[in-house]
Structures are given as C-alpha cells and as structure tokens.
N, C-alpha and C positions, 0 to 999 in steps of 0.2 A: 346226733350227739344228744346224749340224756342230760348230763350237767360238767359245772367246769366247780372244782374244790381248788379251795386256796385254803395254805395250812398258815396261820398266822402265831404270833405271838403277843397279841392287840386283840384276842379272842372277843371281849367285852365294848373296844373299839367298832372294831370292825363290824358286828351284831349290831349295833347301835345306829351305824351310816347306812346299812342295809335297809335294815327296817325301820329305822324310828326315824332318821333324814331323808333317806328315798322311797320309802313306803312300801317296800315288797313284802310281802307277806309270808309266813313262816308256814312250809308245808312238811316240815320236819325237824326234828330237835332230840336230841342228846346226852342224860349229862352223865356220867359213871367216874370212877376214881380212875379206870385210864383211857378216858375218851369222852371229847362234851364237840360236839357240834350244831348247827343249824342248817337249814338248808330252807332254802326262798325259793318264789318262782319268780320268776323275770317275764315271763310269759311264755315264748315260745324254747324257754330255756331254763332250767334250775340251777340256782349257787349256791355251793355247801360253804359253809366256815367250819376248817375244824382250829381247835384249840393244840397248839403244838406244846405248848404246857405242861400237857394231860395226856400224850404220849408216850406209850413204855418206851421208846426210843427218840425222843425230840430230833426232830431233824437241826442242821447247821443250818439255819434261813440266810440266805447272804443278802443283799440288797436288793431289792424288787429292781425290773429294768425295764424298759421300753419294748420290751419286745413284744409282748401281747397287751390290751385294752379288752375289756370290757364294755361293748354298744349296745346299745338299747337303743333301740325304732319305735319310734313314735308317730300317731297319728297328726300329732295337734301340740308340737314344741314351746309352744306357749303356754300354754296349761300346764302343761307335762313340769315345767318348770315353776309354774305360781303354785302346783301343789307342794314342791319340795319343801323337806324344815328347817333347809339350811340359807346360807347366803350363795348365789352362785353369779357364774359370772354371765356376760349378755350372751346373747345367742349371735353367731353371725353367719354368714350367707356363702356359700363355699364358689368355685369356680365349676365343681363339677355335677352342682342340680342339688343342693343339701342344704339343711339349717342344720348348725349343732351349737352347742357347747360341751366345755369338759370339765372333769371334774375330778380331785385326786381319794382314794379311799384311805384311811390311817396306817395304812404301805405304800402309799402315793402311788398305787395302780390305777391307770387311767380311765376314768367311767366318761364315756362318752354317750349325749342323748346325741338322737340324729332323727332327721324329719326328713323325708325324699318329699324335693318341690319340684324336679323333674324324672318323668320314667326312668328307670336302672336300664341300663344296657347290659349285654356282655362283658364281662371285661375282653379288652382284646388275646 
C-alpha cells in the first residue's frame, strides 16, 4: 500500500493535527482553484488530506465511522507521546503484548500510537 487519502471538509483542521500536533512531515502539497492537498509520511506509510471544498465535485461526507483507524508503530511509546503538541491521553498496557493510546483527528478518525512489548504472532 502507497498511502491512505482522507477527503475532509476541516482541510486546515486536519493539516494542522497532522503536522503541527503529530509531527509528520509534509512530503507533498497542493493548492490550485480546484484541488489543495497535503500528503505526510507516517513512515512506513503516507497520508494525503485532500480539501473537499476545492473539489469540482465535493463529495456528500457523511459521518466518519469506526470502521477503520489510523496506527502508527512505535519504537519508544513514551517519547513518541512527550514529543506530541497536543494533550493526550495515558498510555495503557493491552492484554495481547501492546502499549497504546488513542487519539481522535478533527473527523474524530481514530489515531492510534502502538508500541509491541511482546513479539506479534500470526494472527490465527
């Protein structure tokens, strides 16, 4: 997989939590009279924002759902959290070998950091 886009209507939001709250870095960018997006690395992954605004055809955005999250693997959960620029919530300890916490983006898509404290298995 190259990258995952998310078409928002919180263009300036959403840019902002990206990069300036989580610190990903912009390895591409956008702006024209029908088309403005960004695009980050995550590291073994890139996320586009595009501006639904600026669309010759805006999509109908219905309400973000649960259905997919946004993870990021981390070496060092602790860090990975004292560098953020927001407020976030504690980390805690899973049943199945994880640290994480989560986090919602200005669509309340759920960003999850995740640190493996014990080796991955297969899933079964």
């Amino acid at each position: 997989m190259s990258y995952i886009a998310l078409v928002t209507d919180q263009f300036d939001e959403m840019v902002h939590f990206y990069g300036t709250s989580l610190g990903f870095p912009v390895v591409e960018q956008w702006d024209r009279a029908n088309a403005r997006g960004k695009r980050f690395d995550l590291g073994a992954l890139r996320l586009e924002i595009l501006d639904n605004r600026r669309e010759r055809r805006p999509l109908s955005l219905g309400e973000p759902a649960d259905r997919f999250h946004v993870v990021i693997e981390v070496d060092d959960i602790d860090a990975a959290r004292a560098k953020l620029e927001i407020e976030t919530p504690r980390v805690v300890d899973t049943s199945w070998g994880a640290r994480l916490f989560e986090l919602r983006d200005p669509d309340a898509i759920r960003v999850t950091y995740l640190q493996w404290i014990q080796p991955q298995r297969d899933a079964p």
